[in-house]
N, CA, C and O of each residue as an XYZ file, in Angstrom:
724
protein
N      65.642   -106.043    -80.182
C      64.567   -105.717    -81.086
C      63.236   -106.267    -80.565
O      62.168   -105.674    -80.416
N      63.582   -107.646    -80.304
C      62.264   -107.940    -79.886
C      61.372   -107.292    -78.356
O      60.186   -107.190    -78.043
N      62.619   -106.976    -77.727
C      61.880   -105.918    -76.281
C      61.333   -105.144    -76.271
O      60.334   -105.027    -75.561
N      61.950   -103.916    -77.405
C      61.671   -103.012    -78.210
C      59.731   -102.962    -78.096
O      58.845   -102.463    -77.404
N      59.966   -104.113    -79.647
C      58.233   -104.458    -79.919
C      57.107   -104.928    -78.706
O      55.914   -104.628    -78.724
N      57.694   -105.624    -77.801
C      57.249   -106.225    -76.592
C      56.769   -104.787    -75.774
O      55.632   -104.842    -75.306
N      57.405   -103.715    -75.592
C      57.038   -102.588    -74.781
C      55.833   -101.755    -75.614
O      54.870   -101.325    -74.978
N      55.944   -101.529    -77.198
C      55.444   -100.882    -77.688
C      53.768   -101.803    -77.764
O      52.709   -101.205    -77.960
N      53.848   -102.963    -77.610
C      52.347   -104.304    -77.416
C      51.851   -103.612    -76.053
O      50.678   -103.323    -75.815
N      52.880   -103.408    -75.250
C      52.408   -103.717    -74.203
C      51.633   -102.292    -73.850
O      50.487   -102.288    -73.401
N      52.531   -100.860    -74.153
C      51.924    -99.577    -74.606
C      50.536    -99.700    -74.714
O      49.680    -99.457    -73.863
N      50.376   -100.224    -76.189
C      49.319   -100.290    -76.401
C      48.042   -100.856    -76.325
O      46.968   -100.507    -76.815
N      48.409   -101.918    -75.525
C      47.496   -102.319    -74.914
C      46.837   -101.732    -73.407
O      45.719   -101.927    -72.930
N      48.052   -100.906    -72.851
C      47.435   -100.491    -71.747
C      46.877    -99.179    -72.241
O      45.890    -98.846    -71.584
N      47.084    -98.643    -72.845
C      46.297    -96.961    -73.694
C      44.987    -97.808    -73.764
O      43.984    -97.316    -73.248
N      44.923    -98.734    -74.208
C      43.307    -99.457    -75.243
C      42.877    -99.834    -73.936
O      41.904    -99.080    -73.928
N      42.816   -100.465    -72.691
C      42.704   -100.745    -71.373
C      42.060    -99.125    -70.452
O      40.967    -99.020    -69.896
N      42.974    -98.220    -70.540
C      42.683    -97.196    -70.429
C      41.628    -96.513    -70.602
O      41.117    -95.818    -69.724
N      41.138    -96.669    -71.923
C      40.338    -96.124    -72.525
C      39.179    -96.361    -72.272
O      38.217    -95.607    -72.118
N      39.342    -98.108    -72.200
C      37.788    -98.816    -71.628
C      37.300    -98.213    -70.393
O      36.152    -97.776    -70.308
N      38.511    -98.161    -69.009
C      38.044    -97.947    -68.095
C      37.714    -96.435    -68.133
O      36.668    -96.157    -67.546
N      38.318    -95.487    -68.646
C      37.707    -93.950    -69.348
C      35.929    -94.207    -69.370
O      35.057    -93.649    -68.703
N      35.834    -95.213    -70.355
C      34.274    -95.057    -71.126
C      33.364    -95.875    -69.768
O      32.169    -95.647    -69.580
N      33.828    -96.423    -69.279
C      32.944    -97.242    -68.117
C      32.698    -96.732    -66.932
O      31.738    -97.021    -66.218
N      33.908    -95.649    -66.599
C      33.955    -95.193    -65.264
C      33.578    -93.742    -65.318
O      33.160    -93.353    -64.227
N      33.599    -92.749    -66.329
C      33.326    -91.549    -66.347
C      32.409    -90.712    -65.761
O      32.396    -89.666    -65.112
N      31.657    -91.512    -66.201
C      30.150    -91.022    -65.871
C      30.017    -90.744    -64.294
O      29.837    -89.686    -63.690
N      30.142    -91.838    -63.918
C      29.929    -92.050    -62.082
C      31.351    -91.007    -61.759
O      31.140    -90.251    -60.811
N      32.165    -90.920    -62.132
C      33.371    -90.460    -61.562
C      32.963    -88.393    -61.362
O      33.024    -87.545    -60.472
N      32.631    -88.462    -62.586
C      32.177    -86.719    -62.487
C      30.889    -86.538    -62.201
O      30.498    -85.374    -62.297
N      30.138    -87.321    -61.888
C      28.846    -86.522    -60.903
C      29.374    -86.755    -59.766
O      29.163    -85.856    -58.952
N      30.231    -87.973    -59.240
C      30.771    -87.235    -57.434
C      31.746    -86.609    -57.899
O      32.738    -87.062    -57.328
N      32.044    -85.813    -58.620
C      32.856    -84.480    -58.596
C      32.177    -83.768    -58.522
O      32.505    -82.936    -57.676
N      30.946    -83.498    -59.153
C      29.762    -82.813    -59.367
C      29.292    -82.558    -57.613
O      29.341    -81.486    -57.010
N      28.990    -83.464    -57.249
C      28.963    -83.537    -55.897
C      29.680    -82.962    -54.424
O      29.360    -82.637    -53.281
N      30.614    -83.059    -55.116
C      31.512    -82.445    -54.488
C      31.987    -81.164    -53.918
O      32.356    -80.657    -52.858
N      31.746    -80.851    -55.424
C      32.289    -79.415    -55.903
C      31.435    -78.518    -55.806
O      31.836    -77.498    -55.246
N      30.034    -78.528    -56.270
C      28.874    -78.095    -56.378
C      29.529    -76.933    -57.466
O      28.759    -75.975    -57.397
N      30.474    -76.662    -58.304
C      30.365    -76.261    -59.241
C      30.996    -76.636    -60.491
O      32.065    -77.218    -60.306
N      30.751    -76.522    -61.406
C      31.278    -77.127    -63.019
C      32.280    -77.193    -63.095
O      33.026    -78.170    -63.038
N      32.529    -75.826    -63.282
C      34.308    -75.749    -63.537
C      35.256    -76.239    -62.883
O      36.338    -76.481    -63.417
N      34.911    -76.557    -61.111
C      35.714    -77.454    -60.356
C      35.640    -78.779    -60.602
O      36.556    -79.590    -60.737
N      34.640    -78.906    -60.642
C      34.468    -80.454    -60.949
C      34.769    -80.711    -62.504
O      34.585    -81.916    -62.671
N      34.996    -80.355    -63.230
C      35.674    -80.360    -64.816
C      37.500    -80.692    -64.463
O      38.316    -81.466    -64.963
N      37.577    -79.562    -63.245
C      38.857    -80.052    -62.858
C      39.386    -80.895    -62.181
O      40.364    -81.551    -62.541
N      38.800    -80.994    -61.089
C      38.802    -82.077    -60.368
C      38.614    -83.258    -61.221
O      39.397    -84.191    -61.044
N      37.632    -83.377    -62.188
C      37.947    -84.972    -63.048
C      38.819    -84.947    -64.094
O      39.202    -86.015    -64.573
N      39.204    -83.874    -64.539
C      40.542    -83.984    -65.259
C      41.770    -84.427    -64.023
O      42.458    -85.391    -64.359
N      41.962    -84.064    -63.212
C      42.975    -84.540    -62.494
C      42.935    -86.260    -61.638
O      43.843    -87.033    -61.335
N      41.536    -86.323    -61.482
C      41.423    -87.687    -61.363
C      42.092    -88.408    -62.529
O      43.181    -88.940    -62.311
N      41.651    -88.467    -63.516
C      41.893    -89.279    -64.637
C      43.405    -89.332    -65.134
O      44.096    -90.287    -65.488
N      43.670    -88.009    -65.040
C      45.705    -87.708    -65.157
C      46.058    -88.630    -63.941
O      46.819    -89.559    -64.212
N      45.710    -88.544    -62.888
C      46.162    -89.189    -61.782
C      46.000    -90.904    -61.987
O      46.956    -91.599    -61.643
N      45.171    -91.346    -62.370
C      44.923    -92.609    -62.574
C      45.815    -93.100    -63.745
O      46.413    -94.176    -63.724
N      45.847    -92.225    -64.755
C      46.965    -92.613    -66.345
C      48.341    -92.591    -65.282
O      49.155    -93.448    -65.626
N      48.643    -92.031    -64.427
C      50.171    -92.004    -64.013
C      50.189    -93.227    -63.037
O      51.299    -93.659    -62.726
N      49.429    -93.638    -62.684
C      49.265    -94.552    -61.733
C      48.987    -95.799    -62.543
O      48.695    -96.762    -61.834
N      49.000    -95.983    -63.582
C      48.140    -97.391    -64.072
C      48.349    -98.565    -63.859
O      47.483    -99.440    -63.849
N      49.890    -98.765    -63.605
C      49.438   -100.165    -62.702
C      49.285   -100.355    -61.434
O      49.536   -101.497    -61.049
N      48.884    -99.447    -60.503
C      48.025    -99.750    -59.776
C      46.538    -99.737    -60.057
O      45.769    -99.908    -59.111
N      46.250    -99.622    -60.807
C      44.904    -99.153    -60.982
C      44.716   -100.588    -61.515
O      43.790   -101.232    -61.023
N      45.510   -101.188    -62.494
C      44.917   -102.226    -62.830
C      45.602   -103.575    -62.111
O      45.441   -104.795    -62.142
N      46.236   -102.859    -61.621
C      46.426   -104.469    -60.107
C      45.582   -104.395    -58.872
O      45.626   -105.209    -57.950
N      44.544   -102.981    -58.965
C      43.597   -103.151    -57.800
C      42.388   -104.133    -58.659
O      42.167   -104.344    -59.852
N      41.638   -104.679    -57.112
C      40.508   -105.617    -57.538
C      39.365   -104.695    -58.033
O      38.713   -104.985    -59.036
N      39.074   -103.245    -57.086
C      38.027   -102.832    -58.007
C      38.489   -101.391    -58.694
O      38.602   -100.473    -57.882
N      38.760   -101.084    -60.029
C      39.307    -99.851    -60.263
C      38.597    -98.665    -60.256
O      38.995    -97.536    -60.543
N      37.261    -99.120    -59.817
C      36.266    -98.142    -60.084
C      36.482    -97.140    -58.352
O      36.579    -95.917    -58.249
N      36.503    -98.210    -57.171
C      37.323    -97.762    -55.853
C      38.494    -97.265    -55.875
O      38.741    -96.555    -54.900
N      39.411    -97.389    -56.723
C      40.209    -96.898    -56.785
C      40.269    -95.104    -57.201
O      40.782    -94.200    -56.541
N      39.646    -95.039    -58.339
C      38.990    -94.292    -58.858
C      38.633    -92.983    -58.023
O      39.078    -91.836    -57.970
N      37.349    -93.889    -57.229
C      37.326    -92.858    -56.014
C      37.888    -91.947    -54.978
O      37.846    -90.779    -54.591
N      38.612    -93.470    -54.655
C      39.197    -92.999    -53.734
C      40.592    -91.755    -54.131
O      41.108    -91.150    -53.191
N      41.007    -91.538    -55.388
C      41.817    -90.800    -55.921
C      41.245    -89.575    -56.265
O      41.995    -88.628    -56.499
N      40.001    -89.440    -56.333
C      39.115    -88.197    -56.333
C      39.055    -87.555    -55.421
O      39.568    -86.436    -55.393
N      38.214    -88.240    -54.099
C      38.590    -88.367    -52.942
C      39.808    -87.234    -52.272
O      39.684    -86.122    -51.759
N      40.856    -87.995    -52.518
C      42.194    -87.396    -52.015
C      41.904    -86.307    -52.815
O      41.126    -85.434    -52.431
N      42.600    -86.265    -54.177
C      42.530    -84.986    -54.591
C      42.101    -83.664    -54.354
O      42.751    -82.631    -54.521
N      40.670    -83.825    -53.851
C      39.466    -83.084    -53.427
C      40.197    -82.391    -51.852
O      40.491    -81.264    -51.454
N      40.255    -83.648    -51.357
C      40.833    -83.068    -49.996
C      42.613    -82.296    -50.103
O      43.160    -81.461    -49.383
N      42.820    -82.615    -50.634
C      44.662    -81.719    -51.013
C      43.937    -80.617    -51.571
O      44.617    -79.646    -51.240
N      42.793    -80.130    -52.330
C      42.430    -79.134    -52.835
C      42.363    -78.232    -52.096
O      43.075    -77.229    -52.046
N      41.250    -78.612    -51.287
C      40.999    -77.949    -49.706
C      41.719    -77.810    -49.014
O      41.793    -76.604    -48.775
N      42.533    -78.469    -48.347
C      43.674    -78.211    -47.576
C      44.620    -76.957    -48.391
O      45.254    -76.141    -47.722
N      44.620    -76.938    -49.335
C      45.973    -75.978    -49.709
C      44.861    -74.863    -50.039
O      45.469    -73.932    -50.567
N      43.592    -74.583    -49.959
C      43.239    -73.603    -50.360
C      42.969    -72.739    -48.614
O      42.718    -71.551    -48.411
N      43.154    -73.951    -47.519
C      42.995    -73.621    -46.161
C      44.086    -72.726    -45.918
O      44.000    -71.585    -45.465
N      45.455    -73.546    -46.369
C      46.550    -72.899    -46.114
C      46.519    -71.449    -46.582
O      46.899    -70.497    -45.899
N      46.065    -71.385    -47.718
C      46.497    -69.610    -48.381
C      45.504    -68.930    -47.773
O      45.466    -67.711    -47.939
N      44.350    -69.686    -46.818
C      43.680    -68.047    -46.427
C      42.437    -67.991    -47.365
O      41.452    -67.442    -46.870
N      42.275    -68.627    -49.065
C      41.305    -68.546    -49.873
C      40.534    -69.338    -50.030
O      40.523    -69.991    -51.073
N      39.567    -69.552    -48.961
C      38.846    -70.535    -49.163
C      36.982    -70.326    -49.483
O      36.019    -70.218    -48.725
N      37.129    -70.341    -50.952
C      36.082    -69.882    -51.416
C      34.781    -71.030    -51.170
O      34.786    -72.201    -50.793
N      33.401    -69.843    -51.682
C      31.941    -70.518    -50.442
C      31.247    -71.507    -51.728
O      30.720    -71.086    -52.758
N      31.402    -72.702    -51.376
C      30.710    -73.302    -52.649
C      29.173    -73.712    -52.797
O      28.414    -74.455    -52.174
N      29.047    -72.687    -54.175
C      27.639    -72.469    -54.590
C      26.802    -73.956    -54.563
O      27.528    -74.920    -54.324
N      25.294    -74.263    -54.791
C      24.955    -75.348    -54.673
C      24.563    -75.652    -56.391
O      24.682    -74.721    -57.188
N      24.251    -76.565    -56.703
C      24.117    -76.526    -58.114
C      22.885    -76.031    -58.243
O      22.045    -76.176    -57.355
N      22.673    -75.463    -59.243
C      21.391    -74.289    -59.595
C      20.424    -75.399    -60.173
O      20.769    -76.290    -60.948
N      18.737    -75.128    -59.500
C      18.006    -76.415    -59.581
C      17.255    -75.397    -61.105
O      17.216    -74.168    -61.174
N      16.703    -76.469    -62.242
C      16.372    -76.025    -63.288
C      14.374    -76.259    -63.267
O      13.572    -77.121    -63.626
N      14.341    -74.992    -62.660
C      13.025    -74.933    -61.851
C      12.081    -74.521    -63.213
O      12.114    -73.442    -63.804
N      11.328    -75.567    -63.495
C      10.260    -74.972    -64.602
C       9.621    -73.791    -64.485
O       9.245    -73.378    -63.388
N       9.425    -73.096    -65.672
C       8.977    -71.761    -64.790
C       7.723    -71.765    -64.856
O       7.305    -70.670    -64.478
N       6.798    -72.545    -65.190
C       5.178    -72.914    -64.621
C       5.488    -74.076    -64.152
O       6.001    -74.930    -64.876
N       5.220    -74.282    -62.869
C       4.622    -75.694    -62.348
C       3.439    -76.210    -62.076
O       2.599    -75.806    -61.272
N       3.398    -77.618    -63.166
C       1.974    -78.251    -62.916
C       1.078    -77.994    -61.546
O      -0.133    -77.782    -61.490
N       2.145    -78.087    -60.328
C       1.219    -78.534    -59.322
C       2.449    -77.639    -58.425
O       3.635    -77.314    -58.482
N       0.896    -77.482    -57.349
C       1.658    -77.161    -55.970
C       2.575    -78.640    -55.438
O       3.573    -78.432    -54.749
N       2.366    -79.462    -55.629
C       3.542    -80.728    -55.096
C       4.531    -80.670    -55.853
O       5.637    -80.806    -55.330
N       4.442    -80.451    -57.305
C       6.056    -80.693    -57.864
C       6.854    -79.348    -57.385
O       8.080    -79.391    -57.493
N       6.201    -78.046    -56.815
C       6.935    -77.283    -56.257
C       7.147    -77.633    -54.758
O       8.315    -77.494    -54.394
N       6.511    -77.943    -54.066
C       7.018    -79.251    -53.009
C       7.892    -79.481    -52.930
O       8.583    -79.242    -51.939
N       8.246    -80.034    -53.909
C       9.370    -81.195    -54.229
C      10.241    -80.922    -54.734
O      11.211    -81.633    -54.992
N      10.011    -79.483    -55.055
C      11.877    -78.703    -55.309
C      12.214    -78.270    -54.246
O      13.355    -78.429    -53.814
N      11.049    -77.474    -53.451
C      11.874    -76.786    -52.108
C      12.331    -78.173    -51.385
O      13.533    -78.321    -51.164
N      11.699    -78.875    -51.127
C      12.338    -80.076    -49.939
C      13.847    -80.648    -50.764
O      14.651    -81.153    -49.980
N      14.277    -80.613    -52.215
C      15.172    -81.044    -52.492
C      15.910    -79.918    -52.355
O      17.108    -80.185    -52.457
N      15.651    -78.524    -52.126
C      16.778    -77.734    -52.243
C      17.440    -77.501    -50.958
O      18.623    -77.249    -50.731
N      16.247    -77.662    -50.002
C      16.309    -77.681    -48.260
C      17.672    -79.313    -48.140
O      18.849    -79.251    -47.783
N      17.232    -80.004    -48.389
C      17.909    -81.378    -48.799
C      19.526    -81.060    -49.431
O      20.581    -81.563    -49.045
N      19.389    -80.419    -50.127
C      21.191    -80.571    -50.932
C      21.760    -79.031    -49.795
O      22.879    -78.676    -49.424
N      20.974    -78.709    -49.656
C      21.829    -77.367    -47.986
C      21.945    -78.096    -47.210
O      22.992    -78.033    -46.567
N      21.284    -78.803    -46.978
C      21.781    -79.560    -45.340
C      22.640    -80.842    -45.331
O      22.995    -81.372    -44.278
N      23.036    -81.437    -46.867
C      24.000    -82.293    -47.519
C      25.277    -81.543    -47.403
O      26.238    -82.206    -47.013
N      25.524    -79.948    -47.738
C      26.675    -79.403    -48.018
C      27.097    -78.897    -46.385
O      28.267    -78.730    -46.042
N      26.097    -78.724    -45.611
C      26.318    -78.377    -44.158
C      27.266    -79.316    -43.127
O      28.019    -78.952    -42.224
N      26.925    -80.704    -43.630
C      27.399    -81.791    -42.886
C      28.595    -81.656    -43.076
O      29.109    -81.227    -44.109
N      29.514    -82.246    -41.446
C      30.345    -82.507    -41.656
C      31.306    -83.492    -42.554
O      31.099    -84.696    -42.403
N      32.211    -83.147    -43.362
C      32.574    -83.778    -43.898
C      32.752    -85.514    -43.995
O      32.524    -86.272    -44.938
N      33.238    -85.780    -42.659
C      32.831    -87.627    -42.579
C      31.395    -88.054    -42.686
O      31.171    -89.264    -42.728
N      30.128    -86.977    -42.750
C      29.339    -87.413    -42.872
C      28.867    -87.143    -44.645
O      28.027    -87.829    -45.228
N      29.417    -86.320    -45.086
C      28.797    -85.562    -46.533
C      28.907    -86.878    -47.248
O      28.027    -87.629    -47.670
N      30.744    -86.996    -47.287
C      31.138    -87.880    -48.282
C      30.444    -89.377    -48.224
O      30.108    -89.748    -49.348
N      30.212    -90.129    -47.391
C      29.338    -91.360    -47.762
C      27.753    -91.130    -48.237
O      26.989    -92.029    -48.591
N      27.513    -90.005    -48.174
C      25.846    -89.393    -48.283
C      25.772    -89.363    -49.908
O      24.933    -89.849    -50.667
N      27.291    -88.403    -50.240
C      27.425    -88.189    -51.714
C      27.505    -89.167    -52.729
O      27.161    -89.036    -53.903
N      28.195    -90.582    -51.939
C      28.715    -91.944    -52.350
C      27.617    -92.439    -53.044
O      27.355    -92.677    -54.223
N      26.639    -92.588    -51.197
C      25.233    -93.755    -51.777
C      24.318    -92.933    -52.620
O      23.543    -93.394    -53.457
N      24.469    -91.750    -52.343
C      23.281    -91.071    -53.179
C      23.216    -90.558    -54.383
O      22.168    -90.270    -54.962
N      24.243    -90.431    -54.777
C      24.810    -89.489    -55.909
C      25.389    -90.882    -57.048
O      25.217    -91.094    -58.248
N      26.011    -91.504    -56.120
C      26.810    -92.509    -57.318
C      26.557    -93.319    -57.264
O      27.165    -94.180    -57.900
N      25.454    -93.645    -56.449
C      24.820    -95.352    -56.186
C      26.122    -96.306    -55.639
O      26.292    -97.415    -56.146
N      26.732    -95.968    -54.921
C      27.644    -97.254    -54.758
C      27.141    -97.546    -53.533
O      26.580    -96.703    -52.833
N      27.417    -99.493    -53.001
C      26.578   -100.015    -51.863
C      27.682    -99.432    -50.416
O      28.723    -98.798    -50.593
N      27.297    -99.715    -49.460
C      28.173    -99.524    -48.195
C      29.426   -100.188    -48.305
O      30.409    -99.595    -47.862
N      29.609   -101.647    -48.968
C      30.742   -102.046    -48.832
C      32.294   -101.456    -49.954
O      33.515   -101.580    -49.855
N      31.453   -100.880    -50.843
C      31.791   -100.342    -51.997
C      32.685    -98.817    -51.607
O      33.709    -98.280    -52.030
N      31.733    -98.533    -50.648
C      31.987    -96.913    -49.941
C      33.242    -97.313    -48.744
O      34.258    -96.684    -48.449
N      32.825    -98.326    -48.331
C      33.904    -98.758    -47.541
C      35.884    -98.597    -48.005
O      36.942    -98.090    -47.632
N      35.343    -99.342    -48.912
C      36.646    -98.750    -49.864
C      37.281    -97.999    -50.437
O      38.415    -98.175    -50.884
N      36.463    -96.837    -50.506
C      36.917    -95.836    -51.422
C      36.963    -95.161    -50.315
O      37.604    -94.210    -50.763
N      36.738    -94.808    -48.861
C      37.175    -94.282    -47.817
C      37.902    -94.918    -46.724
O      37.949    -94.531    -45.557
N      38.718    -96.405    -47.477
C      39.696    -97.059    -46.279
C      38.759    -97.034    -44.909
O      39.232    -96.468    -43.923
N      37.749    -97.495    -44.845
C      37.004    -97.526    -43.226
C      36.318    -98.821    -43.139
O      36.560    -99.520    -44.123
N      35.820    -99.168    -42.588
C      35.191   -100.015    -41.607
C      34.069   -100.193    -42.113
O      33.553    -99.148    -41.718
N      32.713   -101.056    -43.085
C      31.730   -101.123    -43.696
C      30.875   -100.463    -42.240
O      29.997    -99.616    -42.405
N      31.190   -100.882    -41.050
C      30.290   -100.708    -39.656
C      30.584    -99.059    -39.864
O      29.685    -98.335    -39.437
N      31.338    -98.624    -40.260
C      31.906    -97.484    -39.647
C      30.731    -96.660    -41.021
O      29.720    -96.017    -40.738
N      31.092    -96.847    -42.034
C      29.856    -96.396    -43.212
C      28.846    -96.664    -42.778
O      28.354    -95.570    -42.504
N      27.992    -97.599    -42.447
C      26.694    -97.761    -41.887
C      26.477    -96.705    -41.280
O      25.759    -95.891    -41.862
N      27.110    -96.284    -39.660
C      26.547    -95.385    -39.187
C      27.365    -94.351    -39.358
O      28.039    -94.189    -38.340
N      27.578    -93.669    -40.096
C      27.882    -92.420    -40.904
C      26.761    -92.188    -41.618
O      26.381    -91.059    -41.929
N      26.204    -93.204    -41.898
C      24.945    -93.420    -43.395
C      24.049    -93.047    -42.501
O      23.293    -92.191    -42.960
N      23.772    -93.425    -41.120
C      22.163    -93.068    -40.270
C      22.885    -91.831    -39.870
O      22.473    -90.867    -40.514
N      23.730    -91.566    -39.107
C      23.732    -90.085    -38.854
C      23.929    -88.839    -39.444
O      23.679    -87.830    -38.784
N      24.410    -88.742    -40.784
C      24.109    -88.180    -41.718
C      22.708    -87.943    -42.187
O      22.349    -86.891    -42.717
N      21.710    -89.275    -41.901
C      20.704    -88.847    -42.251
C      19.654    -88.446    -40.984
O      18.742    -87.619    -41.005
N      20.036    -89.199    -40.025
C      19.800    -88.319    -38.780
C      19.776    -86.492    -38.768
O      18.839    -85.744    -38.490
N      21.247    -86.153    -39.200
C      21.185    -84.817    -39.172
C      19.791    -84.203    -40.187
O      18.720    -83.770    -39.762
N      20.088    -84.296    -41.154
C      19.249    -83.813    -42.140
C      17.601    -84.064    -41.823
O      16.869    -83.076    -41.773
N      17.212    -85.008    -41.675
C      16.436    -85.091    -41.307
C      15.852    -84.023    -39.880
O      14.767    -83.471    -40.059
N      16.429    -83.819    -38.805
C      16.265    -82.718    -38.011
C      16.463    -81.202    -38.367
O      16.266    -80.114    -37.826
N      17.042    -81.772    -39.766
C      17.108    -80.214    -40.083
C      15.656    -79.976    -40.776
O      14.970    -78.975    -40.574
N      15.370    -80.848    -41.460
C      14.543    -80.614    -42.269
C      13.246    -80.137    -41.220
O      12.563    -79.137    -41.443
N      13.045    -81.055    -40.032
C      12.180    -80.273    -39.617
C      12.144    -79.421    -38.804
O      11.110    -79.326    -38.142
N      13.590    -78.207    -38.478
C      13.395    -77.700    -38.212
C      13.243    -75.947    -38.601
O      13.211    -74.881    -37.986
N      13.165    -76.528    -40.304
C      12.776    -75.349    -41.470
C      11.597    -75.629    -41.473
O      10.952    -74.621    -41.762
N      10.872    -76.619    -41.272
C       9.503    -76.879    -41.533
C       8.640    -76.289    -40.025
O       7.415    -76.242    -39.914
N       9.329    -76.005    -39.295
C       8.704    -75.598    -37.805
C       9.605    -73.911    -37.804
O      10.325    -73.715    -36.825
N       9.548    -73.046    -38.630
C       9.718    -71.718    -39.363
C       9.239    -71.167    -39.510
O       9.615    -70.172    -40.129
């Protein structure tokens, strides 16, 4: 009897545990899906399956030191098994960029500036090769630091660093070479 009650404490305490890390981690978790995906409905799915994936997993999640890396890095995978099996069937659909919500008067010739260079900017983010996208998407999108990124891609903090300059290396040459057009 008393084991019984002991499992059903313990239940419920990890549902209520759960939940916290739900309300703390969400946010950051589906804009790099957002990121990812560059569209809604994938990324709706993609973080529904993160989060199923993490409830089936929970004690690892809460015997890792940071669960929020963990987190990631389970997105991460996911994302890539997505791709891969959509390689395999042959269907590998072209992903749209997220649609920029362009005022339709702009104050100024600079704040229109400053959409084209961000839209030039998120094309040449989705262009990169993949070892370079994903730490780009990390620091930029989800604010996490290099050592942080380190983790959620099992690599080398040295090895993120320069992923981080040549990633922006690329882009940067791209950029000017739309600007010399």
């Amino acid at each position: 009897m008393e084991l019984l009650s002991k499992l059903e404490i313990d239940q419920t305490v990890s549902q209520y545990d759960f939940t916290e890390l739900i309300n703390k981690y969400s946010p950051s978790v589906y804009k790099f899906c957002r990121s990812l995906t560059y569209s809604k409905e994938d990324a709706d799915d993609l973080f529904q399956e993160t989060f199923l994936s993490a409830f089936e997993q929970q004690t690892k999640l809460f015997q890792s030191d940071n669960p929020q890396s963990f987190l990631f890095s389970t997105t991460l995978y996911l994302w890539k098994s997505i791709k891969r099996k959509y390689a395999r069937r042959k269907k590998i659909a072209s992903f749209e960029p997220v649609q920029d919500n362009i005022v339709d008067s702009l104050d100024t010739e600079n704040d229109f500036i400053k959409q084209e260079e961000m839209k030039h900017v998120r094309k040449l983010v989705t262009l990169l090769p993949e070892k370079y996208k994903i730490p780009i998407l990390l620091y930029y999108t989800v604010d996490l630091n290099v050592n942080e990124i380190a983790k959620v891609m099992k690599i080398p903090v040295g090895t993120v660093k320069s992923r981080l300059f040549k990633a922006r290396k690329l882009i940067e040459k791209g950029l000017e070479d739309i600007q010399h057009e």
